[in-house]
MARFIVO-702646 format. One line per 10 residues: number of its first residue (from 1); their letters; for each residue x, y, z of N, C-alpha, C. Coordinates in nm, 4 decimals. Layout:
REM MARFIVO-702646
NUM = A = X:Y:Z:X:Y:Z:X:Y:Z; ...
This chain:
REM MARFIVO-702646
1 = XXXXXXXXXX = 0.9337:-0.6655:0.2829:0.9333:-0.5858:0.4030:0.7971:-0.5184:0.4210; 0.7369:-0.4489:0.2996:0.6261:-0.3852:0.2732:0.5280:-0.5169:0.3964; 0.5388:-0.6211:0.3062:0.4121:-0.6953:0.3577:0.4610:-0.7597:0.4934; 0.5273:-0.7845:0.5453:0.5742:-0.7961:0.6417:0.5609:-0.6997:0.7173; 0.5149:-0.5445:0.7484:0.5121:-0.4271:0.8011:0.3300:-0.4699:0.8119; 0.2942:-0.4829:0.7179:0.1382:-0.4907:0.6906:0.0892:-0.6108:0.7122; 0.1148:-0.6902:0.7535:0.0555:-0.8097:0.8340:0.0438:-0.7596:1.0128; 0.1600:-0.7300:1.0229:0.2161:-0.7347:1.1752:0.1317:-0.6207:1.2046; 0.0673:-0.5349:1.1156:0.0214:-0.4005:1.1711:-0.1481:-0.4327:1.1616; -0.1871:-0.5447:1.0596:-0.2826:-0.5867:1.1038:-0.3073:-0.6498:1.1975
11 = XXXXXXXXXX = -0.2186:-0.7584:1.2299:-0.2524:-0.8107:1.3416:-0.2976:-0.7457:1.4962; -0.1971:-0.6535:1.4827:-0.2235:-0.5536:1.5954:-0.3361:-0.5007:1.5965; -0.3793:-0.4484:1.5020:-0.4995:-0.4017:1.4549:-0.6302:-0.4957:1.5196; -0.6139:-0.6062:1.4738:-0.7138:-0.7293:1.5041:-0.7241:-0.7278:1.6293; -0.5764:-0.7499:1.7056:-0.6204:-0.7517:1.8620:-0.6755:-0.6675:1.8988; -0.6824:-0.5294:1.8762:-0.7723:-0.4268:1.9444:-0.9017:-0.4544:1.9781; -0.9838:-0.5260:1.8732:-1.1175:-0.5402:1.9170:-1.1342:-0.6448:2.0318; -1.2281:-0.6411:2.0822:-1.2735:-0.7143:2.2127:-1.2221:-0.8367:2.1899; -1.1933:-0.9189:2.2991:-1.1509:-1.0656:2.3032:-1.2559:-1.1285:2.3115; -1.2885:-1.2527:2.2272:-1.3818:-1.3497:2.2029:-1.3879:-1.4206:2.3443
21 = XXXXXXXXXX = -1.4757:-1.4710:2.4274:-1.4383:-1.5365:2.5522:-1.4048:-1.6757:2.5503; -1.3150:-1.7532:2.6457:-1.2257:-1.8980:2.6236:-1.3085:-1.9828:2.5244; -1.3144:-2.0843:2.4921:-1.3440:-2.1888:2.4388:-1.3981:-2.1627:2.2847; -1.3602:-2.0456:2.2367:-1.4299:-2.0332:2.1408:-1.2649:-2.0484:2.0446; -1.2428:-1.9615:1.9200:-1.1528:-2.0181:1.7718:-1.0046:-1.9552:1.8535; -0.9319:-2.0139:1.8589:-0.8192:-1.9097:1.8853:-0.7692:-1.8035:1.8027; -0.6457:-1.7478:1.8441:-0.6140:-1.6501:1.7762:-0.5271:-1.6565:1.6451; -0.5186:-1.7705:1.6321:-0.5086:-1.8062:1.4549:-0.5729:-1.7918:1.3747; -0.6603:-1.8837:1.4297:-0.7967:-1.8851:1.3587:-0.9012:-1.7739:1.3154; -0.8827:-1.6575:1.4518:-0.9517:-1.5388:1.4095:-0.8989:-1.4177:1.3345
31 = XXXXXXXXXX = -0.7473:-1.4150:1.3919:-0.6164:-1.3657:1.2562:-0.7147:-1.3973:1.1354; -0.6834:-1.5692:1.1192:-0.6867:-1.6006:0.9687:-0.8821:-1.5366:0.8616; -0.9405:-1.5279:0.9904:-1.0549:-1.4794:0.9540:-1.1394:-1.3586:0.9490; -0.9893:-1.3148:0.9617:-1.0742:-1.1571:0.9984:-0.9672:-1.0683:0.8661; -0.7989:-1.1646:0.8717:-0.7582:-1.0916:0.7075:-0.8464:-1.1407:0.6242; -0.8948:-1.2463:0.6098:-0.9942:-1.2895:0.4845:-1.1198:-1.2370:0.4974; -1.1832:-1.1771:0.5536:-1.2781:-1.0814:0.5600:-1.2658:-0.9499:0.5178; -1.1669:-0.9174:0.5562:-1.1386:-0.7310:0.5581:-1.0689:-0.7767:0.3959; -0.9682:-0.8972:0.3364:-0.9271:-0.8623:0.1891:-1.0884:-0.8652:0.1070; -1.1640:-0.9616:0.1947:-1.2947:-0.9470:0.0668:-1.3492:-0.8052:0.0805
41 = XXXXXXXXXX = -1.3578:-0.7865:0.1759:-1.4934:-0.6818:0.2212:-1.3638:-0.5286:0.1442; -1.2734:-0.5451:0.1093:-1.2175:-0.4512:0.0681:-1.2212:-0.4208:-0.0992; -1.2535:-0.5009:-0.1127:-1.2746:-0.5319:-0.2760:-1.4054:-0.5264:-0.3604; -1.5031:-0.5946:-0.2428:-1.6388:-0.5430:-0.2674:-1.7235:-0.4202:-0.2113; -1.6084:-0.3653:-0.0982:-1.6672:-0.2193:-0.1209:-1.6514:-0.1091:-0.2161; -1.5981:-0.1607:-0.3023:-1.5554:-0.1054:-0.3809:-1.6920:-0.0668:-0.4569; -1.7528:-0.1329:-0.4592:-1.8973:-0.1221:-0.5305:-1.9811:-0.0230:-0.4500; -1.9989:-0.0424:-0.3367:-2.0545:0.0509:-0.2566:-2.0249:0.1803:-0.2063; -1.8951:0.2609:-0.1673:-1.8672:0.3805:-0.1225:-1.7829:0.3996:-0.2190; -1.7773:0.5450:-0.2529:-1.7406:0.5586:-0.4080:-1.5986:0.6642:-0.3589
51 = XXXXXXXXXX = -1.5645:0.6857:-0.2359:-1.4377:0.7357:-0.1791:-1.3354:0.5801:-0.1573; -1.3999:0.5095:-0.1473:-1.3491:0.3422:-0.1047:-1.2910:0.3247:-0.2586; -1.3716:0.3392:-0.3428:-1.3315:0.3004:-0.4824:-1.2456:0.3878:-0.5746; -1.2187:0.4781:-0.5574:-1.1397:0.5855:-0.5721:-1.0066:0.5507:-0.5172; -0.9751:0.5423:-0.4325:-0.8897:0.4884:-0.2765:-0.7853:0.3183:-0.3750; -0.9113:0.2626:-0.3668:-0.8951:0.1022:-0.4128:-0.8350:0.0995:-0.5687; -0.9092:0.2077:-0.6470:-0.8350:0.1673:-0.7680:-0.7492:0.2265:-0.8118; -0.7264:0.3575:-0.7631:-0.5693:0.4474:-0.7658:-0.4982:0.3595:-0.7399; -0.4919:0.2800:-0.5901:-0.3880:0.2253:-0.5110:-0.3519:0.1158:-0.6420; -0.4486:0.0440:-0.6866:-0.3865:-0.0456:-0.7331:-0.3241:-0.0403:-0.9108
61 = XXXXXXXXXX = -0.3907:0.1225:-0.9681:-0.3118:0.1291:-1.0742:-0.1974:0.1842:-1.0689; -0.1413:0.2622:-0.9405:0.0005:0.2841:-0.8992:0.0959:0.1856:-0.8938; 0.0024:0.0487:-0.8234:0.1083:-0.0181:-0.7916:0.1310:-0.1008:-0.8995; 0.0497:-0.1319:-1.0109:0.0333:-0.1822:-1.1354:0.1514:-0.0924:-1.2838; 0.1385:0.0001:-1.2044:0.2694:0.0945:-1.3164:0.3616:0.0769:-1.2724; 0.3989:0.0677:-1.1000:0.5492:0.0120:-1.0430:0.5660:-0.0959:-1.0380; 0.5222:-0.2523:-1.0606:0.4889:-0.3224:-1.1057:0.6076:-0.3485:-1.2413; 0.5097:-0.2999:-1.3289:0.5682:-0.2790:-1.5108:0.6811:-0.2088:-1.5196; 0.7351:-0.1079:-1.4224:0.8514:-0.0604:-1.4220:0.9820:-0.1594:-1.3940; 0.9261:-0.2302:-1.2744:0.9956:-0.2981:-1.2188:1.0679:-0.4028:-1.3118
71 = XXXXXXXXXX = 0.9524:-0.4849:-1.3378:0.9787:-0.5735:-1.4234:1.0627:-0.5225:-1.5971; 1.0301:-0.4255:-1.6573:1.0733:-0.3657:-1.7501:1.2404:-0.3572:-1.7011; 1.2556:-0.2961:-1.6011:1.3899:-0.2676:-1.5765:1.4530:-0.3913:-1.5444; 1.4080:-0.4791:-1.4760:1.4700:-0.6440:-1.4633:1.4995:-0.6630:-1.5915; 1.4061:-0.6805:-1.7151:1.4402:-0.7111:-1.8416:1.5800:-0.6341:-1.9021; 1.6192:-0.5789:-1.8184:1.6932:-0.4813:-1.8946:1.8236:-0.4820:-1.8127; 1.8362:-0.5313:-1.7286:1.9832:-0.6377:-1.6334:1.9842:-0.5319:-1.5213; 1.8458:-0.4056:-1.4825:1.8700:-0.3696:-1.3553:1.8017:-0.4468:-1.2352; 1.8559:-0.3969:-1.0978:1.7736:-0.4980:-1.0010:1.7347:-0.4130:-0.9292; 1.6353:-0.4711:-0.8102:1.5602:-0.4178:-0.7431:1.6409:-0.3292:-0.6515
81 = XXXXXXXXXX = 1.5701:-0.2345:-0.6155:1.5907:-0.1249:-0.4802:1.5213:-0.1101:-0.4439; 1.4134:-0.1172:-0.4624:1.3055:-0.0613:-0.3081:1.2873:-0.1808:-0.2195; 1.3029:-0.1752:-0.0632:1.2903:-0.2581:0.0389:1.2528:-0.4199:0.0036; 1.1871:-0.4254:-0.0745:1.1128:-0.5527:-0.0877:1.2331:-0.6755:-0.1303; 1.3295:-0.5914:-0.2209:1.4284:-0.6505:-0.2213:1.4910:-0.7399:-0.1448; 1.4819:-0.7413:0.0096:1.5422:-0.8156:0.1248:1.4969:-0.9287:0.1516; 1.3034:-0.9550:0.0734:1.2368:-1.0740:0.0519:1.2451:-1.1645:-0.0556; 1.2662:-1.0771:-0.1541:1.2842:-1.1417:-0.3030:1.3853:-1.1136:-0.3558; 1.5187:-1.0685:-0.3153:1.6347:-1.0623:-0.3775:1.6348:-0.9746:-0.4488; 1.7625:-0.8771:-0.4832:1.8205:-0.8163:-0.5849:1.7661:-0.8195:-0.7009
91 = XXXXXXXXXX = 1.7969:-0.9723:-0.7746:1.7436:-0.9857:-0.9015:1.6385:-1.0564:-0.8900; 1.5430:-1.0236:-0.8687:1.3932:-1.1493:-0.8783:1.3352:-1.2030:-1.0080; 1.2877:-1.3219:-1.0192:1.1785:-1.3251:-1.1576:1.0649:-1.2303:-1.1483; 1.0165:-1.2470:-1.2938:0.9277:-1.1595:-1.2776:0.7854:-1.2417:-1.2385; 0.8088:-1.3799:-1.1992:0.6875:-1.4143:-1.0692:0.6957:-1.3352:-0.9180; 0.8190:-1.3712:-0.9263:0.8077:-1.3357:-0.7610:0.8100:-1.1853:-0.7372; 0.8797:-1.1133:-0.8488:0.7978:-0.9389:-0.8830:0.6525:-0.8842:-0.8113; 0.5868:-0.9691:-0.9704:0.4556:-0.9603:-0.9522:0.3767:-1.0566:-0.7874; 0.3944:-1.1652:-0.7788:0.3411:-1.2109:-0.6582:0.3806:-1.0682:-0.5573; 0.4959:-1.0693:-0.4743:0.5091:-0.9294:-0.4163:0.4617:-0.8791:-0.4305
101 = XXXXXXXXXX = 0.4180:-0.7779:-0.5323:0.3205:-0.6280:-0.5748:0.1948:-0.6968:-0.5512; 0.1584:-0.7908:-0.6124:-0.0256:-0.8236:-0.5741:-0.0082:-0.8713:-0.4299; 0.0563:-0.9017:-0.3575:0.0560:-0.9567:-0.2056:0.0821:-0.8478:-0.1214; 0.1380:-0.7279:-0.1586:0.1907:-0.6531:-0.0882:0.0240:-0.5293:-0.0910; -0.0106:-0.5371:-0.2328:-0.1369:-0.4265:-0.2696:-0.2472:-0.4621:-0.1928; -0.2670:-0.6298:-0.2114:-0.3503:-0.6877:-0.1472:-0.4157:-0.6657:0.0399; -0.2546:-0.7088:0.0493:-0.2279:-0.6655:0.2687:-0.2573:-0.4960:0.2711; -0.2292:-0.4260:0.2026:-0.2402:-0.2931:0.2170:-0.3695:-0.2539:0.2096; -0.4020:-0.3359:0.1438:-0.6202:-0.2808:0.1206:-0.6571:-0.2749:0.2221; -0.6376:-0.4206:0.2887:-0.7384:-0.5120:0.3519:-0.6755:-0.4175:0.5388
111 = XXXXXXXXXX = -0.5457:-0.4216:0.5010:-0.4615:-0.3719:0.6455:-0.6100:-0.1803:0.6780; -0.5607:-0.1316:0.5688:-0.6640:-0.0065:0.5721:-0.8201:-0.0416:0.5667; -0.8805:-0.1464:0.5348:-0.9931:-0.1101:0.5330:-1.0655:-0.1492:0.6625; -0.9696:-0.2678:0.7452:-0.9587:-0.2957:0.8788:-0.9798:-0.1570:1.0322; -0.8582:-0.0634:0.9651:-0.8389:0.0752:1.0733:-0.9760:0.1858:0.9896; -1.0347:0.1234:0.8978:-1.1472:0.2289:0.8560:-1.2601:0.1512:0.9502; -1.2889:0.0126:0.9134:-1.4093:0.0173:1.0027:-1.3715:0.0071:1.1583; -1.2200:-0.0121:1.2441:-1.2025:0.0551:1.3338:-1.2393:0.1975:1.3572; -1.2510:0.2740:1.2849:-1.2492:0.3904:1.3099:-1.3906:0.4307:1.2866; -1.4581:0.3915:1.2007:-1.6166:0.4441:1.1787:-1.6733:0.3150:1.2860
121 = XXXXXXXXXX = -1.6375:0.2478:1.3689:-1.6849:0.1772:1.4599:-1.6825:0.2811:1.6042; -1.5631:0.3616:1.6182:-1.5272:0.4532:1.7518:-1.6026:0.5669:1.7024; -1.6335:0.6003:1.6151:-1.7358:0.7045:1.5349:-1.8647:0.6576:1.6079; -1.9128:0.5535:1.5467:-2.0805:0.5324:1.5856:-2.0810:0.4933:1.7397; -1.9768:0.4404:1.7925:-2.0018:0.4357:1.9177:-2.0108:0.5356:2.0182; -1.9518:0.6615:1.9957:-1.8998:0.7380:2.0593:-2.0234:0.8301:1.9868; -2.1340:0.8654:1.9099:-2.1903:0.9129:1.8388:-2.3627:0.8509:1.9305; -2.3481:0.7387:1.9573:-2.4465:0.6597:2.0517:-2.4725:0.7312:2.2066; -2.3257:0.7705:2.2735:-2.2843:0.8317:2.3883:-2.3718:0.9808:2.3714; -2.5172:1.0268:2.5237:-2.5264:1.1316:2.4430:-2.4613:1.2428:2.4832
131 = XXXXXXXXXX = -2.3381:1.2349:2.5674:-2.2819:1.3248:2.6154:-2.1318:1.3334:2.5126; -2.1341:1.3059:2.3995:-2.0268:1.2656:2.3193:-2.0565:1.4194:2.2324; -1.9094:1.4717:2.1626:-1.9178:1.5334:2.0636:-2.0093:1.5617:1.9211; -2.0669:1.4312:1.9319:-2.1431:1.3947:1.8154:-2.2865:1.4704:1.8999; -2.3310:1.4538:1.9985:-2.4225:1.5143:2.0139:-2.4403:1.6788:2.0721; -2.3775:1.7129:2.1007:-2.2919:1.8747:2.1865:-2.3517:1.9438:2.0973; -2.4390:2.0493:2.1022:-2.5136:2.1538:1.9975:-2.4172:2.3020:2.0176; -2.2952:2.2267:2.0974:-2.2190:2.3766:2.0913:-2.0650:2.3437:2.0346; -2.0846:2.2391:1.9662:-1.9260:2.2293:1.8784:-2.0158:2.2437:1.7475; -1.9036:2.3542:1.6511:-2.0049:2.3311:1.5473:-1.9194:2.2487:1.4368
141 = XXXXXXXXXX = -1.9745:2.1992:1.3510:-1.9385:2.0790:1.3187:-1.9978:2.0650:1.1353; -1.9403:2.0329:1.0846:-1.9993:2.0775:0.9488:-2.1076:1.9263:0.9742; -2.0721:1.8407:0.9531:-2.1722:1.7038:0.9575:-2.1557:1.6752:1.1601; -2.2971:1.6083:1.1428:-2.2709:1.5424:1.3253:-2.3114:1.3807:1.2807; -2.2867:1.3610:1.1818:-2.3135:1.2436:1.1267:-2.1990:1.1449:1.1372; -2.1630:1.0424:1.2265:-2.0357:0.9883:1.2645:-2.0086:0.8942:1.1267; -2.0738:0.8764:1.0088:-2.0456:0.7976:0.9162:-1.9669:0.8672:0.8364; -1.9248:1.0127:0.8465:-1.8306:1.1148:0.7918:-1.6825:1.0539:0.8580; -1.6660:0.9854:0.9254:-1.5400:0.9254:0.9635:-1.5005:0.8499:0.8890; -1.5843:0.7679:0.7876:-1.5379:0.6832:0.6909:-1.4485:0.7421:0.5597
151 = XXXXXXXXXX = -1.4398:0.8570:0.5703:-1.3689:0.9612:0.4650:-1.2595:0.9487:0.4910; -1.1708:0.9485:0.6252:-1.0562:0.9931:0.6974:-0.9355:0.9080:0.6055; -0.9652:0.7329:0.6772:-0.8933:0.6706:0.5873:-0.8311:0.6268:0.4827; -0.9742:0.6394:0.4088:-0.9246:0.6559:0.2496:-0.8106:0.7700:0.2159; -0.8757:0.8617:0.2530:-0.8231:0.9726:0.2301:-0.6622:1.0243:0.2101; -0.6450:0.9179:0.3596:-0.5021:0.8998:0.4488:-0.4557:0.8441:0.3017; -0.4314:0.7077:0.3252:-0.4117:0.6630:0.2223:-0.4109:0.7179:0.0733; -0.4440:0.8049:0.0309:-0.4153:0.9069:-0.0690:-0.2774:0.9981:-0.0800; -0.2939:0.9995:0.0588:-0.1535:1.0736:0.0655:-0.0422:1.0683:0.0004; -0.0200:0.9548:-0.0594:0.1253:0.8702:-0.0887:0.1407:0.9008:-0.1999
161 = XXXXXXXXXX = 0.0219:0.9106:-0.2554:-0.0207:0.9122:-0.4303:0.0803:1.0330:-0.4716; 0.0752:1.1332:-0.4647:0.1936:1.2145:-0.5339:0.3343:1.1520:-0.5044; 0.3859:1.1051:-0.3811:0.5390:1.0868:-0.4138:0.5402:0.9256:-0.5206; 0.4357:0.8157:-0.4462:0.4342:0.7220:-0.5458:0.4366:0.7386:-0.7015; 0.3406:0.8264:-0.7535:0.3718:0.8715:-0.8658:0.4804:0.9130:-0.9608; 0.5515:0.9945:-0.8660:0.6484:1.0591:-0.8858:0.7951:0.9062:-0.9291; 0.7528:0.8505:-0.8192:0.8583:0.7245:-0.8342:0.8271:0.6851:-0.9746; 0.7246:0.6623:-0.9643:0.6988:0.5743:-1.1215:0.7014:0.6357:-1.2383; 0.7118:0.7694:-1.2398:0.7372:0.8794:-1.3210:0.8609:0.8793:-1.3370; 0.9461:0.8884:-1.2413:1.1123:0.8596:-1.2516:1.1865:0.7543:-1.3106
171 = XXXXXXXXXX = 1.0910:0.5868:-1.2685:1.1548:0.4703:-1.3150:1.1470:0.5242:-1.4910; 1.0296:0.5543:-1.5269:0.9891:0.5130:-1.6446:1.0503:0.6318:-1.7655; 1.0770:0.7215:-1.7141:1.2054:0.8464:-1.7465:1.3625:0.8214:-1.7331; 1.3624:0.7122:-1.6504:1.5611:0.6677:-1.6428:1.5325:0.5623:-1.7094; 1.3941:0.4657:-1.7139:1.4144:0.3462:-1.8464:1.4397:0.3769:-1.9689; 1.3649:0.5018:-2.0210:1.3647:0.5099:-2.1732:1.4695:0.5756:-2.1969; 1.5624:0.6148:-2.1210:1.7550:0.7034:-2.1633:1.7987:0.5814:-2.2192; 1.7467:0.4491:-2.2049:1.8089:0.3304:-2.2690:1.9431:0.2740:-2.1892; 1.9689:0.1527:-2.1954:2.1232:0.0701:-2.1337:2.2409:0.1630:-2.1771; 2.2180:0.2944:-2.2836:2.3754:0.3047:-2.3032:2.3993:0.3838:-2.1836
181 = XXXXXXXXXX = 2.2721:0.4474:-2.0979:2.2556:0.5632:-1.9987:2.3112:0.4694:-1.8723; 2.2453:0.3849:-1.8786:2.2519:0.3262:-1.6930:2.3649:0.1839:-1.7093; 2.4019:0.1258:-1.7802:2.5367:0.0449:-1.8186:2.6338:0.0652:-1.9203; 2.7153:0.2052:-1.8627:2.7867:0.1654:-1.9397:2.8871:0.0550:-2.0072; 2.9480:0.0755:-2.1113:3.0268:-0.0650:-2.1218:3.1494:-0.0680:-2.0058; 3.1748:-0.1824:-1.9691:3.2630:-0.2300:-1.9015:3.4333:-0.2033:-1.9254; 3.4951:-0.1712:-2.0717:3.5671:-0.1495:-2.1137:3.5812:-0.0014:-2.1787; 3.6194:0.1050:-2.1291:3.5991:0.2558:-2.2032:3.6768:0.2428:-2.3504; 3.6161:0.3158:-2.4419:3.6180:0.3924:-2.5599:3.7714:0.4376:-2.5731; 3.8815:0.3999:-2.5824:4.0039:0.4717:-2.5693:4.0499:0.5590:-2.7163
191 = XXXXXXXX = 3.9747:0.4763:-2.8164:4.0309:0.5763:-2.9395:3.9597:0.6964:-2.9284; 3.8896:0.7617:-2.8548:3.8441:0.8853:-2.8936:3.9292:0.9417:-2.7440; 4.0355:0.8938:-2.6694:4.0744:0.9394:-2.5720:4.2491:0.9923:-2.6498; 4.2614:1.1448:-2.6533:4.3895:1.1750:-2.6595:4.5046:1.2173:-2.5646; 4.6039:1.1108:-2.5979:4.7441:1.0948:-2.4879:4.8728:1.2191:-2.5431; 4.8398:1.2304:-2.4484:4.9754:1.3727:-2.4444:5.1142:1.3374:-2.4179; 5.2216:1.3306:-2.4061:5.3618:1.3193:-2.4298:5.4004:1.4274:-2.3227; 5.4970:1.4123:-2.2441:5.5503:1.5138:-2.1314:5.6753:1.4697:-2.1709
């Protein structure tokens, strides 16, 4: 569902920018080339803006501990609950686990790093304008530097990080109570149960 939310929201995303004029790649083709751009360019910015990389490798050691939860608890005869479930079933292997989590981490980079350079694109453009905010000597403004928009997103995306945590803090606290906690046996204990006589 995750990635299914995050395709469709890229795509949308994609159409926003200007339309290429007739005869040129259609809109498959530029779909297909503009997620494969934004997953690279999301991975190798990582090297370059050090809020990007912060952003990039939280995201993906979160999803790398829910991940190991996941799978840990499969090993252990529980099944999935969070949404994704509706793509990969209840009980999944732990391929199609992991494929999910790296496909799902993956669309999520690339989906955000897409609405970042949307957004530091309406930054510099609007920063070009000289009747724009960016230039106004009467808003005061800690930076008038429109490349300070590139902060926003990441940022956004941070947000999640405490309740995500928290999830994976929880799986990994109801795993270690052990199977006698979360299955019990199927048949109850009756000799330690005492029957009364009326």
């Amino acid at each position: 569902m995750k990635v299914l939310v995050l395709v469709v929201s890229l795509l949308l995303a994609s159409s926003l920018q200007a339309q290429s004029p007739s005869g040129q790649r259609g809109p498959v083709h530029r779909f297909a080339a503009e997620t494969f751009r934004h997953t690279k360019a999301s991975f190798t910015d990582v090297r370059g803006r050090r809020i990007w990389r912060v952003y990039a490798i939280g995201t993906i050691l979160i999803a790398g501990a829910d991940l190991a939860t996941s799978i840990k608890g499969r090993h252990q005869g529980l099944g999935e609950s969070q949404p994704e479930r509706f793509l990969i079933g209840q009980y999944p292997s732990t391929l199609k686990l992991t494929l999910a989590k790296v496909l799902g981490t993956t669309a999520q980079l690339a989906l955000l790093h897409k609405f970042d350079e949307l957004l530091v694109n309406s930054c510099v453009k609007e920063a070009d304008d000289p009747s724009s905010r960016w230039n106004n000597p009467n808003i005061i403004a800690a930076s008038h530097d429109p490349n300070s928009c590139a902060l926003a997103i990441p940022l956004a995306g941070m947000v999640v990080w405490p309740y995500s945590t928290a999830v994976v803090v929880g799986n990994i606290n109801y795993l270690n109570r052990g199977p006698s906690f979360y299955a019990p046996a199927l048949k109850p204990d009756l000799s330690k149960v005492s029957f009364v006589k009326h």
